[in-house]
C-alpha positions in Angstrom: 106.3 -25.0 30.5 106.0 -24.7 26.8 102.7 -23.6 25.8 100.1 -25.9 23.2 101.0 -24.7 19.9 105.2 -24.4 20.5 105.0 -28.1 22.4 102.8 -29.7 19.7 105.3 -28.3 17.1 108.6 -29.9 19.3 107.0 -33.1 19.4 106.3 -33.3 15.4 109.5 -32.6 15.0 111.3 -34.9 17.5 109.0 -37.4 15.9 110.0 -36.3 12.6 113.9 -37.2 13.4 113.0 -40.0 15.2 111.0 -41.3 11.6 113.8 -40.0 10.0 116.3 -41.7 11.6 114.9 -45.3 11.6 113.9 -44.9 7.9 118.0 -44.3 7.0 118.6 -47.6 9.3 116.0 -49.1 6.9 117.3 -48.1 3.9 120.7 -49.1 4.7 119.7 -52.2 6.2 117.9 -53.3 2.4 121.0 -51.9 0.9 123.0 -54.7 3.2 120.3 -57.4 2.6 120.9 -58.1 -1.3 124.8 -59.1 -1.8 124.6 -57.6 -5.6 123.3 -54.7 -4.5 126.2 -54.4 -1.8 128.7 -55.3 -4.4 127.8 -52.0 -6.2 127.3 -49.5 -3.3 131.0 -51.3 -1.8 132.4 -47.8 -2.1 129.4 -45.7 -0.4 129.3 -48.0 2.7 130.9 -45.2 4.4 128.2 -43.0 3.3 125.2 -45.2 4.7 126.8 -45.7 7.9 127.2 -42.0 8.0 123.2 -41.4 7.0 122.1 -43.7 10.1 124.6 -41.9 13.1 124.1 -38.8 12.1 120.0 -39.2 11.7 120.1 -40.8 15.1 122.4 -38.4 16.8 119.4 -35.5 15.5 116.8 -37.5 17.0 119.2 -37.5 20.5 120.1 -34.1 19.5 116.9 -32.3 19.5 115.4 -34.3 22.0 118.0 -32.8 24.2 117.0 -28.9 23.3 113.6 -29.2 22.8 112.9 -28.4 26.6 115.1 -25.4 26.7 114.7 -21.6 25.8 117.2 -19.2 24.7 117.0 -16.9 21.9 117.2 -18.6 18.6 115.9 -21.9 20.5 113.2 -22.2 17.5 115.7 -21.6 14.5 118.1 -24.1 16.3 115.5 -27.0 16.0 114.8 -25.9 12.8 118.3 -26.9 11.4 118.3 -30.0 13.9 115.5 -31.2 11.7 116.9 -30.0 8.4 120.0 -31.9 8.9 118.0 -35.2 10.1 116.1 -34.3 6.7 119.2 -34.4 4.5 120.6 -37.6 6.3 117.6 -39.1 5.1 117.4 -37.9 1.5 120.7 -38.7 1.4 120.5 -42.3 1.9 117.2 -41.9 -1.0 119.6 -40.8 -3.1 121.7 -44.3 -2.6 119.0 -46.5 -2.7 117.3 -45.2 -5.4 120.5 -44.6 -7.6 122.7 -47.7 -6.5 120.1 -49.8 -5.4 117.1 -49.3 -7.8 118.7 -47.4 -10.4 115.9 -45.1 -10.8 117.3 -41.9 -12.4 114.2 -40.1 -12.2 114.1 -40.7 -8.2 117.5 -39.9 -7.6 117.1 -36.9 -9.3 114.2 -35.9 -7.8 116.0 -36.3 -4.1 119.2 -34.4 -5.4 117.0 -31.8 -6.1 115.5 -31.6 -2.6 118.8 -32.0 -1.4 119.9 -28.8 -3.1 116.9 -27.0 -2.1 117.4 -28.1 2.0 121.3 -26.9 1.7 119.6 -23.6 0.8 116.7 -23.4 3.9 119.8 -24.7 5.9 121.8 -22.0 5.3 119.1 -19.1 5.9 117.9 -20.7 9.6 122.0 -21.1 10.1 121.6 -17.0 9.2 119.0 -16.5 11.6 120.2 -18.5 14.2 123.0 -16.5 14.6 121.7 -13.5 14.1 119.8 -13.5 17.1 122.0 -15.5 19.7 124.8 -13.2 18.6 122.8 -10.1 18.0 124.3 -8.6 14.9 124.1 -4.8 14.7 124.8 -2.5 12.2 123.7 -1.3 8.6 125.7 -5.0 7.2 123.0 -7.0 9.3 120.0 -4.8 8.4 121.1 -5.2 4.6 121.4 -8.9 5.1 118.2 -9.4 6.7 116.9 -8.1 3.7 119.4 -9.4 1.0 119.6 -13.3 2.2 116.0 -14.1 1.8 116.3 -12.9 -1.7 119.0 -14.5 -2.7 117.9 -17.5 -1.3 114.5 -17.3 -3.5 116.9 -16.9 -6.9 119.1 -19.3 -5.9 115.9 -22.0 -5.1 114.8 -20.5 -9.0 118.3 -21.2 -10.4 118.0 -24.8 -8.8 114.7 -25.9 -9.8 115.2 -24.9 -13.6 116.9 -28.0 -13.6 113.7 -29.7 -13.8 113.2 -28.1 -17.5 116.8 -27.5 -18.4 120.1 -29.0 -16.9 121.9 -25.5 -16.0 123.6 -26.5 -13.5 123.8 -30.4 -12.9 121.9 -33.4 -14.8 121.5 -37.1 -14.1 122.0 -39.9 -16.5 120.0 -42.8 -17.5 122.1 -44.6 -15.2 121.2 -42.6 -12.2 124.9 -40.8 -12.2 125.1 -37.3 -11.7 127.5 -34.9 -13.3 128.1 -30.8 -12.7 128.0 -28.9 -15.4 130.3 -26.2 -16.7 127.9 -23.3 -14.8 127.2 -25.4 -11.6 129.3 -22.8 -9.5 126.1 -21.0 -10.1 124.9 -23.1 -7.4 127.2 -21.3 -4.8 126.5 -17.7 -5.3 123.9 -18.1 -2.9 126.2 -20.1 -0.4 129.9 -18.1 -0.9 127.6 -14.8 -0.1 125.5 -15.8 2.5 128.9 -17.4 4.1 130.7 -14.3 3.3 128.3 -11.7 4.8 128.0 -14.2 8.1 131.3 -14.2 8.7 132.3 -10.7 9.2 129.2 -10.3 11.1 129.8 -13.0 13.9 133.0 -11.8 14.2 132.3 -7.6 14.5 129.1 -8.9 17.3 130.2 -8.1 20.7 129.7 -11.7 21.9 132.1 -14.3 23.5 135.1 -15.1 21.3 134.4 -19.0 22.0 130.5 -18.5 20.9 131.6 -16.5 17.7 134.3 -19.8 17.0 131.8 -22.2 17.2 129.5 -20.5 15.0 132.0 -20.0 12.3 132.5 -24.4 12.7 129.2 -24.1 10.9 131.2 -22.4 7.8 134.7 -23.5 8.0 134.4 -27.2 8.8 132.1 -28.2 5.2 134.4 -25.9 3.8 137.1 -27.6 4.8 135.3 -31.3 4.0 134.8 -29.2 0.6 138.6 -28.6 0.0 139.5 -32.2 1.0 137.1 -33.8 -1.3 136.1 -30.8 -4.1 133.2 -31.5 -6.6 131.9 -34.0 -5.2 127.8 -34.7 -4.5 125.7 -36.4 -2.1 128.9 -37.2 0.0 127.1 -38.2 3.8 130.0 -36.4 5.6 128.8 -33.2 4.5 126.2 -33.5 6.6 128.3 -35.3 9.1 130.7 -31.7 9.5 127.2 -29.4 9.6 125.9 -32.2 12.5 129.6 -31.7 14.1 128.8 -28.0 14.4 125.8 -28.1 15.2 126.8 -30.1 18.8 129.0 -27.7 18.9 126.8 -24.7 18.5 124.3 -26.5 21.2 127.4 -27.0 24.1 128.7 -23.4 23.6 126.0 -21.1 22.6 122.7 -23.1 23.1 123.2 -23.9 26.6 124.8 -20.6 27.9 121.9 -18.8 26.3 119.4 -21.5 27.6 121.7 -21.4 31.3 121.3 -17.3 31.6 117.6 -17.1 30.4 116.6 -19.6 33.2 118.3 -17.5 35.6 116.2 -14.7 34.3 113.3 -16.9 34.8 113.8 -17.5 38.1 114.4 -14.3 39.2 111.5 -13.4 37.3 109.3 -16.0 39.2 110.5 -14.2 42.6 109.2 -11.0 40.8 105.7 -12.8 40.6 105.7 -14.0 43.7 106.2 -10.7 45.0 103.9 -9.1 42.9 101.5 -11.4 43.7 102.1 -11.3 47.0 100.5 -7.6 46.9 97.3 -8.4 45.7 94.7 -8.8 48.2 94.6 -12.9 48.8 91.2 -12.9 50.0 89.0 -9.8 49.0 86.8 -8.2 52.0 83.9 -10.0 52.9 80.6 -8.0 53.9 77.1 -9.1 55.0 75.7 -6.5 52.8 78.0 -7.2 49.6 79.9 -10.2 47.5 83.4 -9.4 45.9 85.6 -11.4 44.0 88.7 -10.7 41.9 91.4 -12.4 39.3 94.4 -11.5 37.3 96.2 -13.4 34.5 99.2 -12.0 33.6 100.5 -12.1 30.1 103.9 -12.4 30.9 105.6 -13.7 34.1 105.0 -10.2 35.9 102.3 -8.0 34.6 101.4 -4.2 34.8 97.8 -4.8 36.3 97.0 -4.5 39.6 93.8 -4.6 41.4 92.9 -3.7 45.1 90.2 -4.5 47.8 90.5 -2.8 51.0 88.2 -1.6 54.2 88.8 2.1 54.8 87.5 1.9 58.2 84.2 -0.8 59.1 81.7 1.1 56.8 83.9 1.9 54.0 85.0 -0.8 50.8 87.6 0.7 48.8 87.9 -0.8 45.2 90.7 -0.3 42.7 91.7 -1.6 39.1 94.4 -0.1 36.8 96.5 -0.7 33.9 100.6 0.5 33.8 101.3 1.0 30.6 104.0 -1.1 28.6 104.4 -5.1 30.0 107.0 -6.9 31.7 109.6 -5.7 34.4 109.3 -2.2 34.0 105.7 -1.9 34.3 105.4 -4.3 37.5 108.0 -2.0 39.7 105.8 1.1 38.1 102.7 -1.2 39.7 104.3 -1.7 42.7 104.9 2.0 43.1 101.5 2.9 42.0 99.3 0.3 44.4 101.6 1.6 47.3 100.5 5.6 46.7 97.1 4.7 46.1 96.0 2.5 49.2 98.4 5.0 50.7 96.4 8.4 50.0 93.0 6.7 50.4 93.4 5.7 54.0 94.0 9.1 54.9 91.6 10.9 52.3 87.9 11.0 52.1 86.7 11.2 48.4 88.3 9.6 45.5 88.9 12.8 43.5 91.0 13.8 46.6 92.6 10.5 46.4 93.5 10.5 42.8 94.3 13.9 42.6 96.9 13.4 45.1 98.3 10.1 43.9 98.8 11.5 40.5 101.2 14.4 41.4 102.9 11.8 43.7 103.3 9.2 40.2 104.4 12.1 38.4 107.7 12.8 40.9 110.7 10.9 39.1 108.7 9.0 36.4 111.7 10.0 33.6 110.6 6.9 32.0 107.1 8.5 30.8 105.1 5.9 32.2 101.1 6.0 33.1 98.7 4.2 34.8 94.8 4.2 33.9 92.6 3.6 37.2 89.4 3.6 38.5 88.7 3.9 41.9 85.6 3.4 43.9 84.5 3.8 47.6 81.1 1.8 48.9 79.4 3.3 52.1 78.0 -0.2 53.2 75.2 1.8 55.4 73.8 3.4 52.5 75.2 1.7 49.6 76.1 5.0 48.2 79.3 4.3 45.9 81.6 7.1 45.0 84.0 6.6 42.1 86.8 8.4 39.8 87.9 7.2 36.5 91.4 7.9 35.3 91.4 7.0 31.6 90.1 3.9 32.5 88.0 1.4 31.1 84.1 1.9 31.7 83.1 -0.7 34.2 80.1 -2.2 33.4 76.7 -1.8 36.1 73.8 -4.3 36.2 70.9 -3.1 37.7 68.5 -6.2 38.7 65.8 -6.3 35.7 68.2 -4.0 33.6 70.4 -4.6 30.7 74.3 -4.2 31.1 75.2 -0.4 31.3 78.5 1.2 31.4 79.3 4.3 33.5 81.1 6.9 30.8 81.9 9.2 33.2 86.2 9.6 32.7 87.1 12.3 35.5 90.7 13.1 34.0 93.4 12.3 32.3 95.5 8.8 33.4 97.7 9.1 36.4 101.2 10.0 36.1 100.7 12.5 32.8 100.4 16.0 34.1 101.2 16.6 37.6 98.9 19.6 38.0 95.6 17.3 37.1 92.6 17.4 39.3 90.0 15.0 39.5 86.3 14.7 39.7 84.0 12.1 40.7 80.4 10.6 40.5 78.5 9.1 42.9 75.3 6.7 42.4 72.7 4.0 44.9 73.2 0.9 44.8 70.5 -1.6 45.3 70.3 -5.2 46.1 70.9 -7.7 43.6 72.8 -4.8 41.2 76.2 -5.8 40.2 79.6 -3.9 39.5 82.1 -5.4 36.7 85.6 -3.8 36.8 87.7 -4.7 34.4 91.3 -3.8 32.1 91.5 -3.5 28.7 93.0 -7.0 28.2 89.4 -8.1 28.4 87.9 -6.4 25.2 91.2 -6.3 23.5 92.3 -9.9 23.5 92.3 -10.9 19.7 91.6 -13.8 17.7 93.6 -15.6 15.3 92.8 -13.6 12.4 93.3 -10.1 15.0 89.6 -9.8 15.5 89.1 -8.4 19.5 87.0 -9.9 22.0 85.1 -6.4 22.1 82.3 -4.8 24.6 79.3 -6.3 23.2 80.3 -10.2 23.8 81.6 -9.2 27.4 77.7 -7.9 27.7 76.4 -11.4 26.5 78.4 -13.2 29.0 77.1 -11.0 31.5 73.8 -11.2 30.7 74.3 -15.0 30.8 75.5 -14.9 34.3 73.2 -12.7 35.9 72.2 -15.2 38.2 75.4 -16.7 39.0 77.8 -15.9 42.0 80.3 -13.7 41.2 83.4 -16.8 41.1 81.4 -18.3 38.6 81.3 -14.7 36.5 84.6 -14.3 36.4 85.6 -17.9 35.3 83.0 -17.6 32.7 83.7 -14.6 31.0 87.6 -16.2 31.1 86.6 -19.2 29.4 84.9 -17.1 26.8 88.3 -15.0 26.1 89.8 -19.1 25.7 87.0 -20.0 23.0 87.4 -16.8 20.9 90.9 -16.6 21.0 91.2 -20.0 19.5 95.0 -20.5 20.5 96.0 -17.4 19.8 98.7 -16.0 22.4 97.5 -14.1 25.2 98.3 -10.1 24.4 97.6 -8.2 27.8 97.2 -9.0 30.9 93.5 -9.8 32.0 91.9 -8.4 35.7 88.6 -8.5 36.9 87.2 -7.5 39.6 82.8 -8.4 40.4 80.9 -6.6 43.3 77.5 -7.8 44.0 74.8 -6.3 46.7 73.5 -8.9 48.6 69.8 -9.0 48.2 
């Protein structure tokens, strides 16, 4: 599913086309109604019947990629919209200049004209240049080189306003080129130029790479067949051609493969999931819940709840470092050795100890996992714990404000296979509460990159002192929802509450 922000944005825009479209069925539908006026737009009929398919085919168009994913997906609707846009100001252009004969209008939509033609060509530019994947010193130079070309160019073009440098419109609403208008196309001829050789040196599929170039050749091509000539619809109409082009060869093979990586992705999360503990231990002495939400369709936190023997709760949280793929098979690996070396070890610096140098065999990748373990003797409620490099969890003694246990007992697991760990021990007492947790708690940001920090996880725990520990966990959630205000989840968020009965 597409998430708030992205799906809000597709449906202003498929609105947007849709608006679009039905305005240029107005427009040429008033243009129709009056037979003087249709007497003098006789020889742009073409033109309006041009404006209304090709506004409505955007509306169809982008309706029909909105749901799919691929890279470039977002610059794609981008010039879906853009060229609904132009169809539009296109048919202003008529109206206003054959119909009303308002020069001052007509320039005023030439000159947006102009200026889409230029964001046009820079989303064409980026579409390609990430469906394609350009490489190369020519595609680092031209990520730099075509936005500031473009900003000149848009300079060149709205001097007009002041001065007519390149085109002018007369009293009559007719526009004419001047002698310097083929300063219009610097912009253009390079950016055309420069994509060029670059979709044809990328490494992709010869039929993807022809019907990107569609997107230069064919206006080109319109260009040489009718040269000079502005605010003809069928230049849109060839960009439009292209651009269903671009969408059955490129769009939908990128969109095709990315869902099989979903899918097999999914499988990956079922799996992973399928590891954590689906209902955590249940004790007459003790309460324990746990969550994880995943920033990405597979995460790298994992979490685990386990009886040692009948007197004996084992508790577990770490982070792998890195997101995605790679850091869920390195989870994976690291639950397995864990659980593994604590059901056959008694403390949990022996455990740790002996799970590290196990991490550390054939980790060429360099990757690390920060842990905290724990181990609760239900007949005395003695609980003995190491920390890896982990986050402090945070203990609430009944009566007593939030207090974190600072005690770090070595360095992360999988770093230096020679690392031996210590550990703590304290009493627990009914009513106290334990609150485990990775850093995608504190460290989820805000809008404006502001973190969530220590000190409003304490408030929320104050707040819930009283409440079961479900409730706790969905709380202090729904408090990372109201600070974050929309923005994007970052890390993946585990928690893990242990309460003594009282």
């Amino acid at each position: 599913m597409l998430d708030k922000t992205t799906d809000s944005r597709a449906m202003l825009e498929l609105l947007f086309t849709l608006l679009s479209a039905v305005a240029s069925f107005a427009l040429s539908w008033l243009l129709f109604a009056d037979q003087e006026t249709l007497a003098r737009v006789g020889e742009r009929l073409y033109d309006c019947g041009i404006d209304v398919i090709g506004a409505f085919t955007c509306a169809a168009l982008y309706f029909g990629s909105m749901r799919q994913r691929g890279a470039g997906a977002r610059e794609f609707g981008a010039l879906i919209v853009l060229v609904s846009a132009g169809f539009l100001v296109n048919g202003l252009m008529f109206f206003t200049g054959l119909a009303l004969g308002q020069a001052t209008l007509f320039f005023a939509f030439a000159m947006i004209s102009k200026l889409l033609d230029l964001v046009m060509i820079y989303f064409f530019y980026r579409y390609v240049r990430v469906t394609l994947d350009f490489k190369g010193k020519l595609a680092i130079w031209a990520d730099k080189g075509i936005p500031v070309l473009m900003v000149v160019q848009t300079l060149v073009t709205l001097s007009n306003i002041f001065y007519p440098l390149t085109f002018w419109v007369d009293a009559n609403a007719m526009y004419y080129a001047t002698d310097v208008s083929a300063a219009e196309d610097v912009y253009l001829v390079v950016a055309s130029v420069v994509a060029t050789v670059l979709i044809i040196r990328s490494e992709s599929p010869r039929n993807q790479k022809a019907a990107a170039l569609t997107f230069i050749f064919l206006p080109l091509f319109k260009y040489f067949m009718t040269p000079g000539e502005f605010g003809n619809a069928s230049n849109y109409g060839m960009i439009l051609m292209s651009l269903v082009i671009m969408y059955c060869i490129i769009f939908n093979y990128n969109s095709s493969k990315l869902v099989s990586t979903l899918t097999e992705l999914n499988t990956a999360a079922g799996i992973q999931a399928g590891m954590l503990p689906s209902v955590p231990p249940a004790g007459e002495a003790f309460d324990l819940h746990a969550s994880m939400n995943t920033a990405k369709e597979v995460g790298g936190d994992f979490y685990d709840c386990f009886m040692i023997d009948p007197n004996r709760l084992c508790i577990v949280v770490a982070d792998v470092s890195g997101k995605g793929m790679p850091a869920a098979l390195f989870m994976m690996r690291g639950t397995t050795v864990i659980k593994d070396h604590a059901l056959v070890r008694d403390g949990t610096s022996e455990i740790m100890t002996a799970a590290n140098a196990r991490l550390c065999e054939n980790n060429d990748e360099d990757m690390f996992i920060t842990a905290w373990i724990g181990i609760l003797d239900t007949r005395t409620m003695t609980l003995q714990y190491t920390n890896a490099g982990h986050n402090y969890p945070v203990l609430q003694r009944r009566g007593k404000p939030c207090e974190p246990l600072k005690e770090v007992h070595g360095l992360f697991l999988a770093g230096l296979d020679f690392t031996e760990y210590g550990q703590s021990e304290l009493k627990l007492e009914p009513g106290d509460r334990l609150f485990l947790y990775t850093d995608g708690v504190t460290e989820a940001h805000d809008p404006t990159n502001a973190q969530y920090g220590e000190d409003r996880l304490d408030k929320v725990l104050e707040a819930t002192r009283q409440s079961p520990g479900d409730q706790v966990l969905a709380s202090v959630l729904e408090d990372i929802g109201d600070f974050s205000r929309g923005a994007p989840q970052f890390d993946d968020i585990t928690m893990v509450v242990l309460t003594i009965k009282e």
